[in-house]
C-alpha positions as CSV (number, residue, x, y, z in Angstrom):
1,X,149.5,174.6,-65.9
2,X,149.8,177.5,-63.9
3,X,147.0,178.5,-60.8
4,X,146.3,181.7,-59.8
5,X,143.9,183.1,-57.4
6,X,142.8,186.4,-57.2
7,X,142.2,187.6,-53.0
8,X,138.6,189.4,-53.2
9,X,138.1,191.4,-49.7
10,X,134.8,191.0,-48.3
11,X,132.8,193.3,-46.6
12,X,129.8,192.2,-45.0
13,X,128.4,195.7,-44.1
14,X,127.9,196.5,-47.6
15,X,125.7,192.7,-48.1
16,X,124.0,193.9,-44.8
17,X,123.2,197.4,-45.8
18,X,122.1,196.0,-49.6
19,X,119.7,194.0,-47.1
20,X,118.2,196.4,-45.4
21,X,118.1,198.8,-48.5
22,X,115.8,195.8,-49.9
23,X,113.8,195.4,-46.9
24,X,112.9,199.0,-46.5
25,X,112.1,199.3,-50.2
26,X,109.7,196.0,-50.1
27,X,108.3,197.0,-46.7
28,X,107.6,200.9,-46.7
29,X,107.8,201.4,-50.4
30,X,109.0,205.0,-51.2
31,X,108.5,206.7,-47.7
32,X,109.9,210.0,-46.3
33,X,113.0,209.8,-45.2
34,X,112.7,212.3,-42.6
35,X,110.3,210.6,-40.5
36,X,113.2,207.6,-40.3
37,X,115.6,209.8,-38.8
38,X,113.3,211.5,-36.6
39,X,115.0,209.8,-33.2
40,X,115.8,210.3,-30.2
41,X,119.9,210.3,-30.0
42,X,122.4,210.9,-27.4
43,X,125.5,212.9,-27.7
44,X,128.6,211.6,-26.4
45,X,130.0,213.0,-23.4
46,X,133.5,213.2,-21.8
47,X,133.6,213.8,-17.9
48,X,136.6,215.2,-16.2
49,X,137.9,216.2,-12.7
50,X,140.4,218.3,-11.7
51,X,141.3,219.4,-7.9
52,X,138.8,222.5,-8.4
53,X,136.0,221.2,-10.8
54,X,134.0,218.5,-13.0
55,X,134.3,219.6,-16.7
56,X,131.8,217.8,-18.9
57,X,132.6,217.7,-22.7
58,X,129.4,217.0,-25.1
59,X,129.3,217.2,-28.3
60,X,126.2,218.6,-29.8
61,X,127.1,219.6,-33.4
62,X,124.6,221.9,-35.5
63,X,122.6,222.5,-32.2
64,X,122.5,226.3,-31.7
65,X,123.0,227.3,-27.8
66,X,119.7,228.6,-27.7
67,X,118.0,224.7,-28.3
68,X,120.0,223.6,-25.3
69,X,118.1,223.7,-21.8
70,X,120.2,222.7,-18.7
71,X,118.5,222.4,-15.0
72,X,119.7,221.3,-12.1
73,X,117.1,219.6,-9.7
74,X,117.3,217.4,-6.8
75,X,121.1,216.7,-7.0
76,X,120.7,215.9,-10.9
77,X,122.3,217.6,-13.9
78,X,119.6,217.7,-16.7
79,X,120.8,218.6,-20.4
80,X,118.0,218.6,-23.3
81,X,118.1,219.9,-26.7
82,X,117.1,219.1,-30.6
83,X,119.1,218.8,-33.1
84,X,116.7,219.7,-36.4
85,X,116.5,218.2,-39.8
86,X,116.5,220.9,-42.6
87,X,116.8,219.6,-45.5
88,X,113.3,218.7,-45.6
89,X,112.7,219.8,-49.5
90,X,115.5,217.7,-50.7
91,X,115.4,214.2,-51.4
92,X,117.6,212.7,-49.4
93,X,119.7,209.3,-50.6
94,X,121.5,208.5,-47.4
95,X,121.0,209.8,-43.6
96,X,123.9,208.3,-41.3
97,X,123.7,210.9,-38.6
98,X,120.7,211.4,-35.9
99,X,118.3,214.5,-35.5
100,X,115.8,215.0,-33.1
101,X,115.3,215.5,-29.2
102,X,118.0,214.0,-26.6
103,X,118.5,214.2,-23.2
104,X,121.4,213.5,-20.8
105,X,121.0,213.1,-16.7
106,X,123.8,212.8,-14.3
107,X,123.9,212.5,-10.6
108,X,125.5,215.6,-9.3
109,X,128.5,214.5,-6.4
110,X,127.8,216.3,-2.9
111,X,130.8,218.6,-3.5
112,X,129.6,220.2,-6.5
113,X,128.5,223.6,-6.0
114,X,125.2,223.6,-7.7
115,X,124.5,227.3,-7.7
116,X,128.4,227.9,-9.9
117,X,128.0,225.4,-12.5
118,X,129.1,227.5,-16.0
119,X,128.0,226.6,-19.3
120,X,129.8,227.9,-22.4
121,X,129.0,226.8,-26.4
122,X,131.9,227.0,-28.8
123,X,132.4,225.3,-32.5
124,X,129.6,222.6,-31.3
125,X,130.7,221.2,-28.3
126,X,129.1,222.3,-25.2
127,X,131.2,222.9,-21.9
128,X,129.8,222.2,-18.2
129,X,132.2,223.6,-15.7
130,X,131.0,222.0,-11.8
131,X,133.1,223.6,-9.6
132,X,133.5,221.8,-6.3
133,X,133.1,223.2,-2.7
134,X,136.0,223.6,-0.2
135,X,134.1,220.8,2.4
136,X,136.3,217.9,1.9
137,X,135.9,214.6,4.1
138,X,138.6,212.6,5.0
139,X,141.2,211.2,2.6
140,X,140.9,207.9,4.4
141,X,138.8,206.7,7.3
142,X,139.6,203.5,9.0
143,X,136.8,201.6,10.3
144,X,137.5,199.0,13.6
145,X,135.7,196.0,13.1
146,X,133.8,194.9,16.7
């Protein structure tokens, strides 16, 4: 007599998203979608430095450059925008990816030149050049101990 065994690969996403597909059915019933992906999100952001400059990297996909407001106040870097749903007249079966407002904050360093900072919007990603001053301190400061 002669075992075999067949190797069955388990995924335990799927049993948790068959879960919460219950959950949301039992709980809200047949609800708008839209309203469920109506969050807050944050795009992800690279920061850089170079000699000259700070380049920030954020991607904001399907966020025209005209829903992007940057400020700069009190020594912070404020980025805002809103990505929109539109597919409001469909029904929709599965939302993985986040709309609505965001907003990202960063404390500028004192050798950024506040009133040079570039923007520029290309393919979805959003590009923050900070150039710095030419005031540098010194590399390296001993301090005595009395």
């Amino acid at each position: 007599m002669e075992l075999t065994m067949n190797l069955i690969h388990y995924n335990p996403f799927k049993e948790m998203e068959s879960l919460f597909s219950r959950f949301r059915q039992d709980t809200f019933g047949d609800f708008n979608l839209q309203n469920f992906t109506q969050t807050d999100w944050v795009p992800p952001v690279d920061i850089n430095e170079s000699d000259k400059e700070f380049l920030l990297t954020i991607e904001v996909p399907q966020i025209d450059k005209d829903d992007i407001k940057i400020q700069v106040q009190n020594g912070m870097l404020n980025i805002s925008g809103e990505r929109k749903y539109e597919n409001e007249d469909k029904k929709a079966h599965r939302i993985e990816r986040f709309y609505g407002s965001f907003q990202r904050s960063f404390k500028l360093p004192d050798n950024v030149k506040e009133d040079k900072i570039h923007a520029d919007h290309k393919n979805g990603v959003l590009y923050l050049s900070l150039p710095k001053s030419e005031e540098k301190g010194p590399a390296l400061l001993d301090i005595k101990i009395h």
